[in-house]
C-alpha positions as CSV (number, residue, x, y, z in Angstrom):
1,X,87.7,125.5,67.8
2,X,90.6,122.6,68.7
3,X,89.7,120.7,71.8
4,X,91.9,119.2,74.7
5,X,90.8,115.4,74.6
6,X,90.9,114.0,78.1
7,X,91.8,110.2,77.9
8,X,90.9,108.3,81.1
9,X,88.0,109.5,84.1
10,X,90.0,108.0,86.4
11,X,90.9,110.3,89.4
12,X,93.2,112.3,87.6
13,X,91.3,112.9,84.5
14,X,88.2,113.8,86.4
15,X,90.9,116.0,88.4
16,X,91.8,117.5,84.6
17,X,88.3,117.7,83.9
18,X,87.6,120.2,86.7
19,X,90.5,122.3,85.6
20,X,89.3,122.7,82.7
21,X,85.9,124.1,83.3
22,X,87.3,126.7,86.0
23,X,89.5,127.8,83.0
24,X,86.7,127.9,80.1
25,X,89.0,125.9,78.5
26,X,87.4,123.8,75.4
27,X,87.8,120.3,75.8
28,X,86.4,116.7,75.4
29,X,86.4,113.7,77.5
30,X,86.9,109.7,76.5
31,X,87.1,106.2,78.8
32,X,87.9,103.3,77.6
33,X,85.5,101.5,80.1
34,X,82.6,103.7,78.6
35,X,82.9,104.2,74.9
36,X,83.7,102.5,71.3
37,X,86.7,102.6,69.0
38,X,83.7,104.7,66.7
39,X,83.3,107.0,69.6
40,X,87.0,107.3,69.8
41,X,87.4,108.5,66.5
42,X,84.5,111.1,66.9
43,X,86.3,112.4,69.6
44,X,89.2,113.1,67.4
45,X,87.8,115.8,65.2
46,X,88.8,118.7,65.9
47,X,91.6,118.0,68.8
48,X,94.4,119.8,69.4
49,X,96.0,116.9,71.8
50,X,95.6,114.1,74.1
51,X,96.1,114.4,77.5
52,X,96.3,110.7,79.1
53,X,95.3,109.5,82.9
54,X,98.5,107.4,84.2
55,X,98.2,103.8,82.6
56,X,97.4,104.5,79.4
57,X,100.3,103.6,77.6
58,X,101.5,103.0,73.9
59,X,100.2,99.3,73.7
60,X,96.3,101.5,73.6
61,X,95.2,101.1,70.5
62,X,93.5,103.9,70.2
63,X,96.2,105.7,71.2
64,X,98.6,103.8,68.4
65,X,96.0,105.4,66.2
66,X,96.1,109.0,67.3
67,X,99.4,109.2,67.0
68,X,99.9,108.3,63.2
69,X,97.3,110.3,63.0
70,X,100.0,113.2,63.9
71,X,97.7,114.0,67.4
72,X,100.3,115.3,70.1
73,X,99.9,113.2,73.2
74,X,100.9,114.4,76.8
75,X,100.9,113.4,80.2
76,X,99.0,115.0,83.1
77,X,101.7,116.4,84.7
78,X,102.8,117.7,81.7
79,X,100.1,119.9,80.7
80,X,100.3,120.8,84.3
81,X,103.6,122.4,84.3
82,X,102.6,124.5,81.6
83,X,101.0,126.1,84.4
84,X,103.4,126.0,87.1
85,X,106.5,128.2,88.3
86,X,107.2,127.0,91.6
87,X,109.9,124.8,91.5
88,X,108.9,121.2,91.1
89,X,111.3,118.3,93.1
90,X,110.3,114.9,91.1
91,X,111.3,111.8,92.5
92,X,111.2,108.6,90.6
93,X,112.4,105.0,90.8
94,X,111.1,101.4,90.4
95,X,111.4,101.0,94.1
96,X,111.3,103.3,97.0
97,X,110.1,106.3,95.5
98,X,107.1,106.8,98.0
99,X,109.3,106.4,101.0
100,X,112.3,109.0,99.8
101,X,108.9,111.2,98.6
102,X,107.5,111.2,102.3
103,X,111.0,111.6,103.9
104,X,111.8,114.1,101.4
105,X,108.1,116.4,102.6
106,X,108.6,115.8,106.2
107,X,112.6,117.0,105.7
108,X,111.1,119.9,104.0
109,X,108.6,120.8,106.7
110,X,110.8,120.7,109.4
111,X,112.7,123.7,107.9
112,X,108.9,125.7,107.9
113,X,108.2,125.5,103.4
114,X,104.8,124.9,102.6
115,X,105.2,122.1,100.3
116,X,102.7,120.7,98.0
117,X,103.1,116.5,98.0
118,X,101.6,114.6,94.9
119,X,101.7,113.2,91.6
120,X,101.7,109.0,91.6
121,X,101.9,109.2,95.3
122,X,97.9,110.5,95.7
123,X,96.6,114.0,94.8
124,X,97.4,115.0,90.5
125,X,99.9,117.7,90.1
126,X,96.9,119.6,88.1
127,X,95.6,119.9,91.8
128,X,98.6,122.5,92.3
129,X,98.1,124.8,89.6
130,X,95.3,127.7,91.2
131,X,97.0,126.9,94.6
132,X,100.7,127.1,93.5
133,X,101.3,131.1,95.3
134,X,100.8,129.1,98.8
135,X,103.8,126.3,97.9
136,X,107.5,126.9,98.4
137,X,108.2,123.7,96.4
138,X,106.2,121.4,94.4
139,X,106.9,117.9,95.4
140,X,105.9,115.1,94.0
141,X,106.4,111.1,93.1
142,X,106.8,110.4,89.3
143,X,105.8,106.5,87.7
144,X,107.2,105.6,84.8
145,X,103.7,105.9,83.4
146,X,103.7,109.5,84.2
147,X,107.0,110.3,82.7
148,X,105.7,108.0,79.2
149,X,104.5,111.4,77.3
150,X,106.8,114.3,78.7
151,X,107.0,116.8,75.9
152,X,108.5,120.6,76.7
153,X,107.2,121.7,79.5
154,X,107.9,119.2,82.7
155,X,111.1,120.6,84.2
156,X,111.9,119.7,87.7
157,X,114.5,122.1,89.4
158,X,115.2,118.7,91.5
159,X,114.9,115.2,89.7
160,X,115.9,111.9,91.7
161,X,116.0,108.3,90.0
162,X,116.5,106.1,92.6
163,X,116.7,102.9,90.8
164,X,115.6,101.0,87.5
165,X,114.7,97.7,87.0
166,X,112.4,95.1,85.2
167,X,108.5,96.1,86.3
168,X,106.0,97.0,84.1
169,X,106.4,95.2,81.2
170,X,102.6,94.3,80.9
171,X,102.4,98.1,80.2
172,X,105.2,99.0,78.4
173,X,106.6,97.4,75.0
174,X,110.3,96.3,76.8
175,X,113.0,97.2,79.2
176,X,114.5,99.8,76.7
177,X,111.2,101.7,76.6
178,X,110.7,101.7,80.0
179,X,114.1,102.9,81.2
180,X,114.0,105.5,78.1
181,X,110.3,106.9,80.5
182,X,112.6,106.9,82.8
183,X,115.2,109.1,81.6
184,X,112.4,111.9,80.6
185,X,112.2,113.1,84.1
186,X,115.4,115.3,83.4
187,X,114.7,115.1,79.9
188,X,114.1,119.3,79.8
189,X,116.7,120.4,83.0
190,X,119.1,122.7,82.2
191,X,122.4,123.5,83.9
192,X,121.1,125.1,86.5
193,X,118.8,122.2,88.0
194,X,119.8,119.3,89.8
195,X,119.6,115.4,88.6
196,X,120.6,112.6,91.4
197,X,121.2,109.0,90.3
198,X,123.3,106.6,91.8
199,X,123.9,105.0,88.0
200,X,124.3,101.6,90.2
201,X,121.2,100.5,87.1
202,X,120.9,103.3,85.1
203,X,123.4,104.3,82.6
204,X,122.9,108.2,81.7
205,X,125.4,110.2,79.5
206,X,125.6,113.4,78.0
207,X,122.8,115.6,80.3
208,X,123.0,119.1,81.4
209,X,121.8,119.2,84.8
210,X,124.2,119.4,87.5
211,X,124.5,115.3,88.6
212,X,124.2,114.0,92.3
213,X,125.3,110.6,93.1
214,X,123.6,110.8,96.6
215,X,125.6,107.3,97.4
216,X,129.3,108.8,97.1
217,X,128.4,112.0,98.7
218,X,131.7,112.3,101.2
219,X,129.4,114.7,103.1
220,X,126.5,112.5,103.6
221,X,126.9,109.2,103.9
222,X,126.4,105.2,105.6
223,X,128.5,103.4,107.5
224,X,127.0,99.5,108.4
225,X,125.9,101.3,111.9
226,X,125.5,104.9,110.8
227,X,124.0,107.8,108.6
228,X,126.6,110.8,108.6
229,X,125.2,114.2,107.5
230,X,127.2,117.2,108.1
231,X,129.1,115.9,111.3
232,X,125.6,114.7,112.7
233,X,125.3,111.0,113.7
234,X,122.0,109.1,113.4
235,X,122.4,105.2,114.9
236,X,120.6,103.0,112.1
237,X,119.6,100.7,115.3
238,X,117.3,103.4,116.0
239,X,115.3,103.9,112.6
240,X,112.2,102.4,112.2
241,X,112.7,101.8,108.3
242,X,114.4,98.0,108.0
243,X,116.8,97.0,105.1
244,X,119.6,98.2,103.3
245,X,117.0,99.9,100.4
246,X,115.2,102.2,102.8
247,X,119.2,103.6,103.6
248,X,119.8,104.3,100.3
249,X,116.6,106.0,100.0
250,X,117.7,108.4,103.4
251,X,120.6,109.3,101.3
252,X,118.5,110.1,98.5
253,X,115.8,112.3,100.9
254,X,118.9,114.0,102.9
255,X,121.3,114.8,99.5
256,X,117.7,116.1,97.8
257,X,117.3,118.6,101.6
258,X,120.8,119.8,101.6
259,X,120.5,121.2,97.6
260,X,117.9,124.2,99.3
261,X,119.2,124.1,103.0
262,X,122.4,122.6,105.3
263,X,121.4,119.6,107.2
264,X,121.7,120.6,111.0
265,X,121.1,118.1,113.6
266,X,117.2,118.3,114.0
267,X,116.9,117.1,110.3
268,X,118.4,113.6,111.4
269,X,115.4,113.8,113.8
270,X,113.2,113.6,111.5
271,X,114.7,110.9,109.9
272,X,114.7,108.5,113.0
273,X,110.9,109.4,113.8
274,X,110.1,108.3,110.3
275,X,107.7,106.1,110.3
276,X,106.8,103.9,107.2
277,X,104.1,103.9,105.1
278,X,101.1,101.5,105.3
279,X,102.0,98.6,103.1
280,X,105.9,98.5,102.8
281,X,107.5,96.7,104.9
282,X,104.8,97.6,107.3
283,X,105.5,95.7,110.8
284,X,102.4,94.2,112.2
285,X,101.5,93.4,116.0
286,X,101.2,89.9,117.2
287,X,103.2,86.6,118.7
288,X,105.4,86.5,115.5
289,X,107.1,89.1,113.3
290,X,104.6,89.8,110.8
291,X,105.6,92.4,107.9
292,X,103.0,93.7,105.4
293,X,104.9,94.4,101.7
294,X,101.9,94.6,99.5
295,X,103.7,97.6,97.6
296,X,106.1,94.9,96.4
297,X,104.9,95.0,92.6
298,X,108.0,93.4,90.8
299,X,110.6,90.9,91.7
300,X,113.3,93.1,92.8
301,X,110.8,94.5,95.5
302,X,110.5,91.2,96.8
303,X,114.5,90.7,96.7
304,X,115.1,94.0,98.4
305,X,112.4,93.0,100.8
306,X,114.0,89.4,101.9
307,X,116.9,91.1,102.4
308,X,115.9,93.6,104.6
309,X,116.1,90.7,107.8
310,X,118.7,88.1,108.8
311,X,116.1,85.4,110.1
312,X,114.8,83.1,107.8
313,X,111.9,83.8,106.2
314,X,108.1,82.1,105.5
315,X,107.3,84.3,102.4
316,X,103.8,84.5,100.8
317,X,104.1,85.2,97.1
318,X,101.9,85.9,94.0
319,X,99.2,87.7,92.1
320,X,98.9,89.4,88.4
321,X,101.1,87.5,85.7
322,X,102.8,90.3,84.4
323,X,105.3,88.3,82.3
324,X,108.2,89.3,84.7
325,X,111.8,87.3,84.8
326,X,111.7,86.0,88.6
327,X,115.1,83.7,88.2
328,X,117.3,86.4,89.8
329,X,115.5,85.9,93.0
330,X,116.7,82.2,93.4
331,X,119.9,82.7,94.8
332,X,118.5,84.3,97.5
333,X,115.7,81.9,98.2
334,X,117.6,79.3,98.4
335,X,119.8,81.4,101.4
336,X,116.9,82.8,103.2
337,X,113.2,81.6,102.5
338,X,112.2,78.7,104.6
339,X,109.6,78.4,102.8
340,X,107.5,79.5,100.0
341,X,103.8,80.2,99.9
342,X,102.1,81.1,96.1
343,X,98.5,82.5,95.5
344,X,97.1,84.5,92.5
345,X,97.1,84.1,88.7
346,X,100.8,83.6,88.6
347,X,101.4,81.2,91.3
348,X,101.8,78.1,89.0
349,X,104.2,80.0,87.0
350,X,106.3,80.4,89.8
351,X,106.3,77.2,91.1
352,X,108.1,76.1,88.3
353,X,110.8,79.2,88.6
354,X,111.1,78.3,92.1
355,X,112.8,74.9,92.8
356,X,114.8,74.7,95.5
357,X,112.6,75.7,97.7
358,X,109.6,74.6,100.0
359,X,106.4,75.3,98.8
360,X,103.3,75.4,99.3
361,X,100.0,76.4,96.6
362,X,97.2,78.4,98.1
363,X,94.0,78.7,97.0
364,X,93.7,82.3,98.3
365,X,95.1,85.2,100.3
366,X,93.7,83.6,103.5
367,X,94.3,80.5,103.4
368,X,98.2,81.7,102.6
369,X,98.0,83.6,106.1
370,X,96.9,80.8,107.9
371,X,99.4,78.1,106.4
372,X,101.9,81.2,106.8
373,X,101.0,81.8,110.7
374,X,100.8,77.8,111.5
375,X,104.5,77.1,109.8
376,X,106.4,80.4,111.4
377,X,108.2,80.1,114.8
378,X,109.3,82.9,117.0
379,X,112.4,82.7,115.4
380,X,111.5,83.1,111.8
381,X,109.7,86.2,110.0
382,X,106.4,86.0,107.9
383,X,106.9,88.1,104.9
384,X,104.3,89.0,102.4
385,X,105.9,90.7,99.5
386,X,104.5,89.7,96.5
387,X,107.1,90.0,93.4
388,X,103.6,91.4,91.5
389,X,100.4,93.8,90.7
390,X,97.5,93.2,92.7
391,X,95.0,93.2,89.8
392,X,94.2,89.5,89.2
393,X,92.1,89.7,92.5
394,X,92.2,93.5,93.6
395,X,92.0,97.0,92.8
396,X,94.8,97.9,94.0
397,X,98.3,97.0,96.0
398,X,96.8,99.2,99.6
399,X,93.1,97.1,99.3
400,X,95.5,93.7,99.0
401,X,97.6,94.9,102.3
402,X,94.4,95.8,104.1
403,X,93.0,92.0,103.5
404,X,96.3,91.1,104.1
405,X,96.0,92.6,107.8
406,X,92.5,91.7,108.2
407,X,93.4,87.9,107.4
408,X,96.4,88.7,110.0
409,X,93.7,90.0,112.8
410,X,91.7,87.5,112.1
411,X,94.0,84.2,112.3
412,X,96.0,85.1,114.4
């Protein structure tokens, strides 16, 4: 009999692995952490396909091997949607796809759906499947990892790419690649779905799917002091998001709400008691403005995020050298950062990409926070965005916020 191989034990392949036993379905189970290439190649025989956890990408050699060997391989929420017939909204983007996510669910809410929210934003699509008759919607936050191995059956009724540029390129092959992962999140739509792209970064030609571009929607829409939806009025003074990103990403969240229902004044509501997440642009308490960007994983997450005030800025930088182009970020530097504080593995490599500015070489995370407390004044902000992946020195971007914080408490 053909088994299901389950690549990865992470959360979402234990997740798959649990889904599998309620439905007697044959499979077999591999991780990289626990087995050999020979064990690998055991667990070949006899497989029907691959299903892979989220950052196993085409640069696995095991994976390179499968597929000459003519092995279909497929994501998780792939295989999921073979399952699902709820309609799914998937929102993807290299930044702000959590945010317009969360907006997007609390939007939702407000109008009385029950709405399941997942995918790269927590809980594994699979998760939906045997609970799917309770959901209005399925909602969830697509990576580019995710969207690597789409094959037939991922088919969102909404799809939203916010934005695409450089990130990732430790994981995939080049830029092409991952914009073409991208591009698979409307890869199966038809006509009578929905795809919303601003094509500000992304070109995209010759699709089906009825196209969006949420930022020249006449009907929703910014001014420099105001969202507009539907004759409603929401002052941008009074929204606790900063920058002009986390607008965009409104019009992303409102132009997704008004495809399933007309955007009455109560829905602005929500948007001004939005509050955001833990870890971007995350404001914290004390004598000086503190903000807490760990979720800033490329360079343009750091740009966005400098951008997002008009004081000057003492910005602590650095982690995981993930072979990313930080030049465009000079320009701005030069304008706004007072002055520049590197730690992690890459911190040397961005000293030397970094020259007109201040800066200053930390051993550590903490001793950043305490050079970057002692040299910001009440005038300035201390921002800690940094342009890169956590995992020289951490698990992950939300454990690197929470020392980040902890460090704040502590020197503060």
């Amino acid at each position: 009999m053909k088994k299901i191989l389950i690549y990865g034990l992470g959360r979402t392949g234990r997740d798959l692995v649990k889904f599998c036993k309620k439905r007697n379905m044959s499979f077999t189970t591999f991780d990289d952490r626990d087995n050999s290439d020979i064990n690998f190649q055991n667990s070949l025989k006899n497989c029907s396909e691959i299903i892979v956890s989220p950052g196993i990408g085409l640069r696995n050699i095991n994976l390179q091997k499968a597929i000459k060997s003519g092995i279909k391989v497929i994501s998780e929420i792939e295989f999921a949607s073979r399952f699902i017939s709820k309609p799914i909204i998937a929102i993807t983007g290299t930044n702000g796809k959590t945010t317009t996510t969360l907006i997007t669910y609390d939007l939702l809410k407000s109008i009385g759906l029950n709405v399941f929210l997942g995918g790269n934003i927590g809980t594994p699509l699979i998760n939906a499947v045997n609970k799917e008759n309770k959901y209005d919607y399925i909602l969830i936050e697509v990576s580019s990892f995710q969207l690597q191995f789409i094959d037939l059956s991922f088919k969102p009724f909404i799809s939203a790419i916010l934005n695409v540029s450089e990130n990732h390129l430790d994981h995939h092959f080049n830029m092409e690649e991952y914009k073409l992962c991208k591009k698979n999140i409307f890869k199966n739509q038809s006509d009578r779905d929905y795809l919303l792209v601003s094509q500000k970064e992304l070109k995209i030609n010759k699709i089906n799917p009825l196209k969006i571009n949420p930022l020249k929607n006449k009907k929703i829409y910014s001014t420099d002091n105001a969202i507009f939806a539907e004759k409603n009025k929401l002052n941008i003074n009074e929204l606790k998001l900063y920058g002009p990103h986390n607008i965009e990403n409104i019009l992303f969240s409102l132009n997704i709400f008004t495809i399933i229902k007309k955007i009455e004044k109560k829905q602005l509501q929500v948007v001004k008691d939005f509050t955001p997440p833990f870890h971007r642009l995350e404001k914290l308490k004390g004598k000086i403005a503190i903000f807490n960007d760990s979720k800033s994983t490329s360079p343009q997450a750091t740009g966005v995020a400098i951008n997002s005030f008009s004081e000057k800025i003492v910005l602590i930088m650095g982690g995981k050298d993930k072979n990313l182009d930080y030049s465009s970020l000079n320009k701005d530097f030069k304008r706004k950062v007072k002055l520049l504080i590197l730690f992690g593995e890459n911190k040397f490599e961005l000293a030397k990409t970094f020259r007109n500015v201040k800066i200053y070489l930390a051993s550590d995370l903490r001793s950043s926070v305490k050079e970057g407390i002692k040299r910001t004044n009440s005038s300035d902000v201390l921002l800690f965005s940094p342009g890169t992946s956590s995992f020289d020195q951490y698990k992950s971007y939300s454990e690197r916020g929470e020392e980040f914080k902890k460090y704040v408490k502590e020197l503060s």
